[in-house]
C-alpha positions as CSV (number, residue, x, y, z in Angstrom):
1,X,82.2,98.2,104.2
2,X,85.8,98.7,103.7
3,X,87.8,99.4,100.1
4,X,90.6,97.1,99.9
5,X,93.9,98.8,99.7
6,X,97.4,97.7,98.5
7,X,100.3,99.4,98.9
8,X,103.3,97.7,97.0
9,X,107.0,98.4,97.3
10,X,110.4,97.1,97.4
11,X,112.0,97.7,100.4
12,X,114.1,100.9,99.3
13,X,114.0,104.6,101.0
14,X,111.4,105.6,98.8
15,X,109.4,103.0,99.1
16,X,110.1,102.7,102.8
17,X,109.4,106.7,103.5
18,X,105.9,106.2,101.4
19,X,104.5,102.9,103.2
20,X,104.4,105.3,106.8
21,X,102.6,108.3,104.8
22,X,100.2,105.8,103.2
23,X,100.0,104.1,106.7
24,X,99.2,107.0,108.4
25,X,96.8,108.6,105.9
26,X,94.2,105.9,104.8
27,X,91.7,105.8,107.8
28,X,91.4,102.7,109.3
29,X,88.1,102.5,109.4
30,X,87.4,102.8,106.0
31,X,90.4,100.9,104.1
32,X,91.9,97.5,104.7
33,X,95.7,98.2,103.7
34,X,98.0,95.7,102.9
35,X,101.4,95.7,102.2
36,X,103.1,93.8,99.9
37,X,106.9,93.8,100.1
38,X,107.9,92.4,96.1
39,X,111.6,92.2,96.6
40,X,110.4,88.9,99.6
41,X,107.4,88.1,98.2
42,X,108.4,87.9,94.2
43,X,105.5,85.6,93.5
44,X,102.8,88.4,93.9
45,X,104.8,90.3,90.9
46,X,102.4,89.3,88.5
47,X,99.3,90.2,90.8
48,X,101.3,94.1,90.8
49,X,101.3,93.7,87.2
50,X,97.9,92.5,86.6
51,X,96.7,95.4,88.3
52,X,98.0,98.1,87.1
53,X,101.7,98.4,88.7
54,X,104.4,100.0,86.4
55,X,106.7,100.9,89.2
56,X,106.9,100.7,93.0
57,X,106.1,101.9,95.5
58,X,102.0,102.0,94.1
59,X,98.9,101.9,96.2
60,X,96.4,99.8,94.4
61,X,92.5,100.5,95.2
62,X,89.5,100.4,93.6
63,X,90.6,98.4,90.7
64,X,93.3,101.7,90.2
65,X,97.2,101.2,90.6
66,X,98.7,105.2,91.8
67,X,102.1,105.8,91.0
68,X,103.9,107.2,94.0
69,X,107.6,109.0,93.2
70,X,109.9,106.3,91.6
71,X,111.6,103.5,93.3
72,X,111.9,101.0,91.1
73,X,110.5,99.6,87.7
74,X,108.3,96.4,88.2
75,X,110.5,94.8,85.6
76,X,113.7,94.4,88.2
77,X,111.4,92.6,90.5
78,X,110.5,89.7,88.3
């Protein structure tokens, strides 16, 4: 069975440069990664939030939001 993976971010370098890493290091075959773009897709803000998400970009797995660098504060996405 797969763990369920999501990597939210907003679109800027950061966020841009961590979506490849993430991309290329989670194996496949064990996670199911999905990215979540907030600055298009504002209405999953509040899903960020509810779990876990301070700041973007953040991978979100097993029920655990990790902080990666700092692109932006979830507050300017709302």
């Amino acid at each position: 069975m797969k763990t369920k993976a999501i990597f939210y971010h907003a679109g800027c370098p950061v966020c841009v440069a961590a979506e490849r890493n993430v991309a290329v290091a989670l194996d496949p075959a064990r996670y199911d990664l999905e990215i979540v773009h907030l600055g298009t897709a504002k209405a999953r803000v509040s899903e960020a939030e509810k779990a876990g998400v301070k700041s973007v970009p953040a991978l979100v797995m097993g029920g655990a939001a990790y902080h990666i660098n700092f692109g932006a504060g979830i507050e300017v996405l709302r």
